[in-house]
C-alpha positions as CSV (number, residue, x, y, z in Angstrom):
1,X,-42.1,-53.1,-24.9
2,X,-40.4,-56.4,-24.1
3,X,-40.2,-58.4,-27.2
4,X,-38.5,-61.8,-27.1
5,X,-35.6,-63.0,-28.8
6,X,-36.0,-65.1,-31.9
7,X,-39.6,-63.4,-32.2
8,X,-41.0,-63.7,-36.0
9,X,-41.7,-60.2,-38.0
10,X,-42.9,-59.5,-41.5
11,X,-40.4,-56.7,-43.1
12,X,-42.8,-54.7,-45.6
13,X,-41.3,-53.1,-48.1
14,X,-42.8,-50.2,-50.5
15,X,-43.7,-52.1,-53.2
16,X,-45.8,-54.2,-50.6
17,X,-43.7,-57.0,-51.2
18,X,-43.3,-58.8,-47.4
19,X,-40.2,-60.9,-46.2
20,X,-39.8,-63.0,-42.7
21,X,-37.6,-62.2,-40.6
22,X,-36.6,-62.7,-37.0
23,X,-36.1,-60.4,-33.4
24,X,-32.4,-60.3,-32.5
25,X,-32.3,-57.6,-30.1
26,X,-32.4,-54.0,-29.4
27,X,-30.5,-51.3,-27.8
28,X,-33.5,-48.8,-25.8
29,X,-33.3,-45.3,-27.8
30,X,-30.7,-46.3,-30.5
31,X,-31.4,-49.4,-32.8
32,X,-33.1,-52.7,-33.3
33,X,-31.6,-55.4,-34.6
34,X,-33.3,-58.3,-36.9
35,X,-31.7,-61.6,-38.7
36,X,-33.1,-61.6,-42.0
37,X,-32.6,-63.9,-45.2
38,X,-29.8,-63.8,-47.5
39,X,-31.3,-63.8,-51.2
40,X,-30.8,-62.2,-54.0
41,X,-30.8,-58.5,-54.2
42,X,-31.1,-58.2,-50.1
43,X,-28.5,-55.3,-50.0
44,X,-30.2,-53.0,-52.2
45,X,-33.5,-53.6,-50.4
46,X,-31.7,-53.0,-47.1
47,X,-29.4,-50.2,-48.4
48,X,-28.8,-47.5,-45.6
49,X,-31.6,-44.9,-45.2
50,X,-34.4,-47.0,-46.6
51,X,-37.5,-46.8,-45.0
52,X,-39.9,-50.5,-44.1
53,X,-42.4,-51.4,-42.2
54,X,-42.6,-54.6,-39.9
55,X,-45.2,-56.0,-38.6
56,X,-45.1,-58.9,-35.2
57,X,-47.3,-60.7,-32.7
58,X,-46.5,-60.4,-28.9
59,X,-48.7,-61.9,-26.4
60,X,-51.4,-62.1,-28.2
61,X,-51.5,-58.5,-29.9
62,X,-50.2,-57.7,-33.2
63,X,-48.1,-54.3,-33.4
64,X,-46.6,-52.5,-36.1
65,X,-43.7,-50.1,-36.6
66,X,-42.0,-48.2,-39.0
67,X,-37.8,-47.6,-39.2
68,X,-35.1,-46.4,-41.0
69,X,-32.4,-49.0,-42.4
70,X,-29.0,-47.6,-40.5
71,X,-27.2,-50.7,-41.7
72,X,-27.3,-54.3,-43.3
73,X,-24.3,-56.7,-42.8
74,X,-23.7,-60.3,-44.3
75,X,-21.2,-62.0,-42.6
76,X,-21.0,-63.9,-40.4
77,X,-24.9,-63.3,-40.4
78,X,-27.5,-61.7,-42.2
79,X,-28.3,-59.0,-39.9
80,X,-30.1,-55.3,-40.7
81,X,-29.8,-52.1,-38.0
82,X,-33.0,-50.7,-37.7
83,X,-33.7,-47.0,-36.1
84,X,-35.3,-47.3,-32.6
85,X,-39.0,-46.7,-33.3
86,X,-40.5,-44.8,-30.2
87,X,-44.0,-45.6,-31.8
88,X,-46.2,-48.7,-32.5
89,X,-49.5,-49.3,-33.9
90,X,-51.3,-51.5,-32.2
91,X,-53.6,-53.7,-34.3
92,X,-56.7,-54.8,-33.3
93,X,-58.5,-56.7,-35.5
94,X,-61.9,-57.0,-34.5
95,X,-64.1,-55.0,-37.3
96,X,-62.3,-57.3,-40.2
97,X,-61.1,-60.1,-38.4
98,X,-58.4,-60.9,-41.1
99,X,-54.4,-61.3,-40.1
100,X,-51.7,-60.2,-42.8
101,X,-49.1,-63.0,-42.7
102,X,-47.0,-64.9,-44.5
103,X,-46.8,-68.5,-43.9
104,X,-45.9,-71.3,-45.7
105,X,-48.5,-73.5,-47.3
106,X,-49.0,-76.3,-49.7
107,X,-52.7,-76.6,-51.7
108,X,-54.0,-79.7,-53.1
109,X,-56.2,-79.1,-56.1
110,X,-57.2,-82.3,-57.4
111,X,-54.2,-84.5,-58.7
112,X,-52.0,-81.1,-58.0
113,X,-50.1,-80.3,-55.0
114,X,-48.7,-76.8,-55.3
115,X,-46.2,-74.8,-52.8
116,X,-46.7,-71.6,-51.5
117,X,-47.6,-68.9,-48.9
118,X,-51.0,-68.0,-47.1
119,X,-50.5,-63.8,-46.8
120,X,-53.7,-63.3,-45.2
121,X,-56.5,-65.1,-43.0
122,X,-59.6,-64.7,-41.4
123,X,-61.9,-67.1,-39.7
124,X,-63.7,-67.5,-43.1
125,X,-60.9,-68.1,-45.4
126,X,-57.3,-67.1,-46.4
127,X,-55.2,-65.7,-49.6
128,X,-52.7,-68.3,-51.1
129,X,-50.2,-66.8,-53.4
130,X,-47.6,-69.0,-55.2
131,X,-45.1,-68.7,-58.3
132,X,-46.7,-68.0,-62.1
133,X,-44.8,-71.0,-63.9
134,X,-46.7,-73.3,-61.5
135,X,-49.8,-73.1,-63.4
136,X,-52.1,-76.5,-62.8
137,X,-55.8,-75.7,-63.8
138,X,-57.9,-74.4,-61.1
139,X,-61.4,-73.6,-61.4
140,X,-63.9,-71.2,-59.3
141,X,-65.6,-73.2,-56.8
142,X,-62.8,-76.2,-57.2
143,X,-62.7,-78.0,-53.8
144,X,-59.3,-77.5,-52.1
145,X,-57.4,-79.2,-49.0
146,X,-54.1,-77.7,-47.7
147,X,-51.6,-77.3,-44.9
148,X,-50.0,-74.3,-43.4
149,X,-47.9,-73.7,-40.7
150,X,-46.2,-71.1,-38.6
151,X,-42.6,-69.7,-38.8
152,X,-41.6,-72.0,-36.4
153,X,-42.9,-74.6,-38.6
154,X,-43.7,-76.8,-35.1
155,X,-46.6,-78.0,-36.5
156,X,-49.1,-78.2,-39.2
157,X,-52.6,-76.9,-39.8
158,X,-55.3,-78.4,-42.2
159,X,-58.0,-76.0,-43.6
160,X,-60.6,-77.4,-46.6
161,X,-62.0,-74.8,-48.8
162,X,-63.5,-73.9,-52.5
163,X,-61.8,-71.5,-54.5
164,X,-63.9,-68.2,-55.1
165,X,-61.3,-65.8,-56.5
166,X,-58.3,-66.0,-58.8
167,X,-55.7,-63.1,-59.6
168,X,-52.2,-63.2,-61.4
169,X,-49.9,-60.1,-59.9
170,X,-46.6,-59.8,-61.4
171,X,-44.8,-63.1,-60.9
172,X,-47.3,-65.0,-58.2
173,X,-51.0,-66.1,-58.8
174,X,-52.9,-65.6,-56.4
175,X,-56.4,-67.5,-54.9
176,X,-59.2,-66.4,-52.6
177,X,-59.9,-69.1,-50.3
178,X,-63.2,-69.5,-48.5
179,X,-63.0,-72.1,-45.7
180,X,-65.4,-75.4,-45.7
181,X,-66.3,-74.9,-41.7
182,X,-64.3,-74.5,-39.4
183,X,-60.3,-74.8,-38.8
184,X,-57.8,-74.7,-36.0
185,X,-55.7,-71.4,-35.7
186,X,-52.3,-70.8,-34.1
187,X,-51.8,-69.9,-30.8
188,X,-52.5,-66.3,-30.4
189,X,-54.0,-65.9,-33.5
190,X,-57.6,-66.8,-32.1
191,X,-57.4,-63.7,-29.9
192,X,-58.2,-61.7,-33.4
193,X,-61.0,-63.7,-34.4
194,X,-63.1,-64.3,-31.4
195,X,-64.2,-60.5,-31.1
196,X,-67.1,-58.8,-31.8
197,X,-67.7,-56.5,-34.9
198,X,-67.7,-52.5,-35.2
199,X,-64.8,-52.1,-32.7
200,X,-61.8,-49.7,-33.6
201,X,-59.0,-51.6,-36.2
202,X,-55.8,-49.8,-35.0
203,X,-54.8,-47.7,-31.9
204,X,-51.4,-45.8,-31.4
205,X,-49.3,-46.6,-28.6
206,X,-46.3,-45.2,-27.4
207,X,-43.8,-47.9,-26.0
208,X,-42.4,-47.5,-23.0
């Protein structure tokens, strides 16, 4: 599979806890390597042996694979060696039509503007998670406006919605978004949507 450099990826880890991080390269049959953020607590998470899933769009498709943490290094970048994965799922979302992701967002709720991260979308509406100690009130069926955009962060998207669903889950809260007609997708992501029902979610493919 030829997968570009600087390609976006969403590292999974067990707890289900998702960070971004980017395609650096790859040597066929030995590793794959990834730039990743330097927070807090990134060693242990990327300690040698460890096992994650990442998830990635390529030409339209999303795929999915599963590797072993041979090593993480700091300096001079944040980097993590991944096992070579000689398997991918191949996602296709037709039956559900909804994306995992993880891009960054800001929701007006009245007066409020609050900062965080849309994890998942369909063509009908989205989940936006964001920290606990921002806490303005927000009803069910409270009108919303926001902006998201990509990890490129080349542009912005404006969706409108009402607010059907509220959850707290550890430290984020978390809101069920169901779109107010229709909204503009990024590139790519459209291919996912535009599908009819009942067809097959996920396929295994061998790369090659």
């Amino acid at each position: 599979m030829n997968i570009k450099p600087g390609t976006p990826m969403i590292m999974e880890f067990s707890n289900r806890e998702r960070m971004n991080c980017r395609y650096v390269g790859m040597s066929r049959d030995e590793f794959i390597l990834l730039k990743v953020p330097m927070v807090p607590g990134i060693r242990n998470r990327l300690a040698e042996g460890l096992f994650h899933q990442f998830r990635f769009l390529n030409d339209g498709t999303i795929y999915g694979f599963g590797a072993d943490v041979l090593q993480y290094q700091a300096s001079p970048v944040s980097l993590v060696f991944l096992s070579y994965p000689h398997e991918f799922s191949e996602y296709n979302l037709r039956n559900e039509g909804r994306v995992e992701c993880r891009f960054p967002a800001s929701l007006m709720v009245g007066d409020d503007t609050i900062q965080g991260f849309i994890v998942d979308m369909s063509t009908r509406g989205c989940r936006f998670v964001f920290e606990a100690t921002t806490s303005p009130k927000i009803e069910d069926d409270a009108p919303v406006m926001g902006f998201f955009s990509t990890m490129e962060g080349t542009r912005q998207y404006e969706f409108k919605g009402t607010v059907k669903t509220r959850q707290i889950q550890d430290q984020e809260k978390e809101l069920g978004i169901l779109f107010s007609g229709e909204i503009r997708l990024p590139e790519g992501m459209n291919v996912f949507f535009e599908s009819e029902e009942g067809a097959e979610t996920a396929a295994m493919s061998s790369s090659k």
